[in-house]
NUTI-979795 format. One record per residue (C-alpha): residue number from 1; residue in one letter; x, y, z. Coordinates in steps of 0.1 Angstrom, whole numbers. Example, Ala and Ser with C-alpha at 12.3 -4.5 7.8 and 13.67 -1.06 7.14 Angstrom:
! NUTI-979795
{num->1 residuo->a east->123 north->-45 up->78}
{num->2 residuo->s east->137 north->-11 up->71}
//
This chain:
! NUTI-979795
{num->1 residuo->x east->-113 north->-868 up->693}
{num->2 residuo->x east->-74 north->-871 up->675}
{num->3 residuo->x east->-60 north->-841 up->666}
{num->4 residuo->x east->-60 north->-838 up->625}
{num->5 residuo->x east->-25 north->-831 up->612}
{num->6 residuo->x east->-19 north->-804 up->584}
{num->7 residuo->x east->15 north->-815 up->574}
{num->8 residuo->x east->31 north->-842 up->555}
{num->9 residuo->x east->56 north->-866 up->567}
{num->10 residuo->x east->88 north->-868 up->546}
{num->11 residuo->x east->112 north->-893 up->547}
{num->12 residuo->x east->148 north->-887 up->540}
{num->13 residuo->x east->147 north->-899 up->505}
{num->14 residuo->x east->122 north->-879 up->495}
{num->15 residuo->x east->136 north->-848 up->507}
{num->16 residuo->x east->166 north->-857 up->488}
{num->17 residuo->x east->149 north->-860 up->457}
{num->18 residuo->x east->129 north->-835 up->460}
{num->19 residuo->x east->166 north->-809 up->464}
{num->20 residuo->x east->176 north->-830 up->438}
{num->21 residuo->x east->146 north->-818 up->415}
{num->22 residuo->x east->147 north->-785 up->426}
{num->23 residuo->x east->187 north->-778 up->423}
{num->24 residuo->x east->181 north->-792 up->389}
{num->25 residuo->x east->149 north->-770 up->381}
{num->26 residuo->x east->176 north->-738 up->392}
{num->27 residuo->x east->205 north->-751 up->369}
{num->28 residuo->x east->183 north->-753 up->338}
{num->29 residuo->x east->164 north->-716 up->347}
{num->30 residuo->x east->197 north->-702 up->348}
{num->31 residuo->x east->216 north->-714 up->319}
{num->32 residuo->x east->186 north->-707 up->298}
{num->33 residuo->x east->182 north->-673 up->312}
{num->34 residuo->x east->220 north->-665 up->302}
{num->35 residuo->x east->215 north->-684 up->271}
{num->36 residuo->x east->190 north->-656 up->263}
{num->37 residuo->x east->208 north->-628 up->275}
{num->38 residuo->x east->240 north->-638 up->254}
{num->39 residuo->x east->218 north->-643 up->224}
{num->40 residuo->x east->196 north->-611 up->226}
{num->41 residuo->x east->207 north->-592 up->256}
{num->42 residuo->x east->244 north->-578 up->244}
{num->43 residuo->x east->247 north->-544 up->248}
{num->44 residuo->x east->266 north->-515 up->228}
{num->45 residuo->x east->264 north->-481 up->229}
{num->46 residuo->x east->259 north->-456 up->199}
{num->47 residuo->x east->293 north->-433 up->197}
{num->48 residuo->x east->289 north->-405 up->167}
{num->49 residuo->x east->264 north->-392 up->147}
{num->50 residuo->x east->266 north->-419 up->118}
{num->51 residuo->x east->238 north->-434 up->127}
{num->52 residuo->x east->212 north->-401 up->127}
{num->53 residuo->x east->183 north->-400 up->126}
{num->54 residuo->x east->179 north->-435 up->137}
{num->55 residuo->x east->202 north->-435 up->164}
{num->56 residuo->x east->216 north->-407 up->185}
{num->57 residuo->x east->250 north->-403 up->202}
{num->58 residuo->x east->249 north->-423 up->236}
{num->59 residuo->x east->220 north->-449 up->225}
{num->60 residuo->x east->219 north->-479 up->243}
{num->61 residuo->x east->214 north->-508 up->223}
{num->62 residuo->x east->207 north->-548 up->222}
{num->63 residuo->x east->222 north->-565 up->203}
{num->64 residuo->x east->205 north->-599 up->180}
{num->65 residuo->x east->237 north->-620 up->180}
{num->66 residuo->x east->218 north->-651 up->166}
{num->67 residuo->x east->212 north->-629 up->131}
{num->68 residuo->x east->244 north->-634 up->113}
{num->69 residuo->x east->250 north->-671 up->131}
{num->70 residuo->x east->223 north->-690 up->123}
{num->71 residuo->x east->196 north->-664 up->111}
{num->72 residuo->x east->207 north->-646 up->73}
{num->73 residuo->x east->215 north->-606 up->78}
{num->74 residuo->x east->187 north->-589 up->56}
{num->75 residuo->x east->188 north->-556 up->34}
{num->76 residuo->x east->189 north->-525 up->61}
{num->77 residuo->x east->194 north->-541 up->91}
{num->78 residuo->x east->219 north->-521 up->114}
{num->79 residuo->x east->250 north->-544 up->122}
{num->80 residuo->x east->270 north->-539 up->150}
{num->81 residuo->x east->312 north->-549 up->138}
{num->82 residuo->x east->347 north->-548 up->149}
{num->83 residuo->x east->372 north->-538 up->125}
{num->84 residuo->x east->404 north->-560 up->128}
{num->85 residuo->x east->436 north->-533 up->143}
{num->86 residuo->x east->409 north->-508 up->154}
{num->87 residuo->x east->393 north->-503 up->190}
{num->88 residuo->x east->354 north->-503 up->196}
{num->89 residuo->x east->317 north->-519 up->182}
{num->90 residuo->x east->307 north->-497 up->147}
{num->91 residuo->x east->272 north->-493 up->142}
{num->92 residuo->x east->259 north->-492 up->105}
{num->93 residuo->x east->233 north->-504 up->84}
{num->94 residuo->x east->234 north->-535 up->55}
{num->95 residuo->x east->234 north->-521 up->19}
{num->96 residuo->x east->244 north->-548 up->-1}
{num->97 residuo->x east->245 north->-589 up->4}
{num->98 residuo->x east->273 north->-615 up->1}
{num->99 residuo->x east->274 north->-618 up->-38}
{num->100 residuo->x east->256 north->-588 up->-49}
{num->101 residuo->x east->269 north->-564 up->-72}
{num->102 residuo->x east->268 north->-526 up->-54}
{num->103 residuo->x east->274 north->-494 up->-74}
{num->104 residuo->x east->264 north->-455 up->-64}
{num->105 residuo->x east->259 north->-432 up->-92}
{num->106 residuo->x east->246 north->-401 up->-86}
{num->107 residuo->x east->236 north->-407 up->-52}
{num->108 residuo->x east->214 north->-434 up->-62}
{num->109 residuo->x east->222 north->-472 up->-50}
{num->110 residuo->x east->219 north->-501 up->-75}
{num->111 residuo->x east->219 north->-539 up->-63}
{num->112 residuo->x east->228 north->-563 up->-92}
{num->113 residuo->x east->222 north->-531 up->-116}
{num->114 residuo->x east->190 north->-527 up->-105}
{num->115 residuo->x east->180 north->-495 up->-89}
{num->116 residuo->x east->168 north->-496 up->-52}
{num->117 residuo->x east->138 north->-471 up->-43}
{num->118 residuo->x east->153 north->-444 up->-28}
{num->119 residuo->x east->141 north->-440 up->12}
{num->120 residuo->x east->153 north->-430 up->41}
{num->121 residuo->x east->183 north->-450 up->43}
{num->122 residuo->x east->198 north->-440 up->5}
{num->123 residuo->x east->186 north->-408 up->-1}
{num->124 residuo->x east->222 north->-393 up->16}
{num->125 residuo->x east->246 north->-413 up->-6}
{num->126 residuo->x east->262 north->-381 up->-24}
{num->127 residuo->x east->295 north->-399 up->-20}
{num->128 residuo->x east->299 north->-433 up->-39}
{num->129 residuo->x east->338 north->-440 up->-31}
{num->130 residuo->x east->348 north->-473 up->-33}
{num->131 residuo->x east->312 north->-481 up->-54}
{num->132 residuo->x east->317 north->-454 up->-78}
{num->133 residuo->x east->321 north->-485 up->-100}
{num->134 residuo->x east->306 north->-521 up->-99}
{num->135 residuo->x east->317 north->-537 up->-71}
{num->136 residuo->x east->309 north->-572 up->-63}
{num->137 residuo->x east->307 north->-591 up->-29}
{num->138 residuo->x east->330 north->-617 up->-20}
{num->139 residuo->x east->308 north->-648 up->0}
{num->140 residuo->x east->305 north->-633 up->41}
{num->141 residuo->x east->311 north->-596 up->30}
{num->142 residuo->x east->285 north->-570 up->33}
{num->143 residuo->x east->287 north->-533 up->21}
{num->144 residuo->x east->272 north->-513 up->49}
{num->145 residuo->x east->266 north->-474 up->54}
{num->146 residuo->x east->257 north->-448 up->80}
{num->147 residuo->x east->223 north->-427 up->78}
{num->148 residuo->x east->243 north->-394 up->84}
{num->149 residuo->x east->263 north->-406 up->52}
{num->150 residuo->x east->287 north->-367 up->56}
{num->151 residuo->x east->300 north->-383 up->85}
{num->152 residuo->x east->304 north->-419 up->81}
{num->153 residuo->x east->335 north->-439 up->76}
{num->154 residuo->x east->321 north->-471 up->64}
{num->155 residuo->x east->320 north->-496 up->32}
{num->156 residuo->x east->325 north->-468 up->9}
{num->157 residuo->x east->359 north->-459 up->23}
{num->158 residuo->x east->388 north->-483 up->10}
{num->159 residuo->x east->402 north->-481 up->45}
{num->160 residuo->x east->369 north->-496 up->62}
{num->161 residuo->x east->357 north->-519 up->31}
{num->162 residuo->x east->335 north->-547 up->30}
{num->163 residuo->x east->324 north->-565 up->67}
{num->164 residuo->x east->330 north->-597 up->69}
{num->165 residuo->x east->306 north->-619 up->85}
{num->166 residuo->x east->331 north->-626 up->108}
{num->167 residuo->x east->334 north->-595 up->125}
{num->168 residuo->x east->297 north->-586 up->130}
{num->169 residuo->x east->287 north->-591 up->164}
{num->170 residuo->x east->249 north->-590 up->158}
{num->171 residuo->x east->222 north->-566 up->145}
{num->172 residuo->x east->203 north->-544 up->168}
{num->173 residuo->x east->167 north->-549 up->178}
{num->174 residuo->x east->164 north->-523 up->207}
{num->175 residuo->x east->175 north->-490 up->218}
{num->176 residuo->x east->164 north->-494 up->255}
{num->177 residuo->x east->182 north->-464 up->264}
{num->178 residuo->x east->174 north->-432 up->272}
{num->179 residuo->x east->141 north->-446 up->285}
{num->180 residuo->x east->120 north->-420 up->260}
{num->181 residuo->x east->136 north->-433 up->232}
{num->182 residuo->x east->129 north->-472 up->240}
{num->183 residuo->x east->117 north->-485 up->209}
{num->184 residuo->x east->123 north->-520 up->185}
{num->185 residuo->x east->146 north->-509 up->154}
{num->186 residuo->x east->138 north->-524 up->123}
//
């Protein structure tokens, strides 16, 4: 009786290919996998209290960097931005849209002079500054504020102004940091 073999013979070609396929497979895993971590894994930290209640000093955050690219920035979403001449990432959330019209008056917010319900992220707007009166968007400019409006420097401050598309990195979609706090932001 012949002794059944339980392995395959393979010829020199096919273990070339068959490398071939594999080194191939690898190279495509990894460029997609940093692909996706440059896209939706960039991280920034939360430095101030700006942000409060929605984010805390020393959040970690991810960063969508495809919103702003290729994806339209929507009403409320939290923007992370460099200013031109300044160091470090700002953190603050979109009030107004290339083209709108943005004016505070008596702490409420009005978009194209219509009034926007007052929630979570307008009810703090005491100060109007640079909105006191109509002010109008230039195409790639957003008007953006911090929750903690007392101690934010942001759109409504002539020094900080409108963002320009340009200078927005992404908008945040996760605080994964600390671990109690991991949660999707809106």
């Amino acid at each position: 009786m012949a002794k059944r073999r339980d392995y395959e013979v393979v010829t020199a070609g096919d273990l070339v290919k068959r490398i071939s396929v594999w080194v191939v497979d690898v190279i495509l895993v990894v460029a997609l996998a940093l692909s996706l971590v440059h896209l939706f894994g960039t991280r920034v930290h939360m430095e101030g209290s700006s942000m409060t209640p929605t984010l805390s000093n020393g959040d970690r955050l991810l960063l969508n960097r495809v919103k702003g690219k290729i994806l339209s920035i929507d009403r409320f979403d939290i923007v992370a931005y460099e200013l031109p001449g300044q160091e470090g990432v700002f953190l603050k959330r979109v009030l107004a849209l290339p083209g709108e019209t943005i004016l505070i008056r008596e702490g409420k917010v009005y978009i194209d002079e219509k009034e926007l319900p007052e929630n979570e992220y307008t009810r703090s707007l005491s100060y109007a500054g640079v909105a006191q009166t109509p002010l109008t968007l230039a195409e790639g400019e957003y008007f953006v504020v911090g929750e903690n409006a007392d101690a934010s420097l942001d759109s409504r401050f002539s020094d900080v102004g409108n963002i320009l598309a340009r200078n927005i990195l992404g908008t945040v979609w996760l605080r994964y940091a600390p671990f109690r706090d991991l949660r999707f932001l809106p």
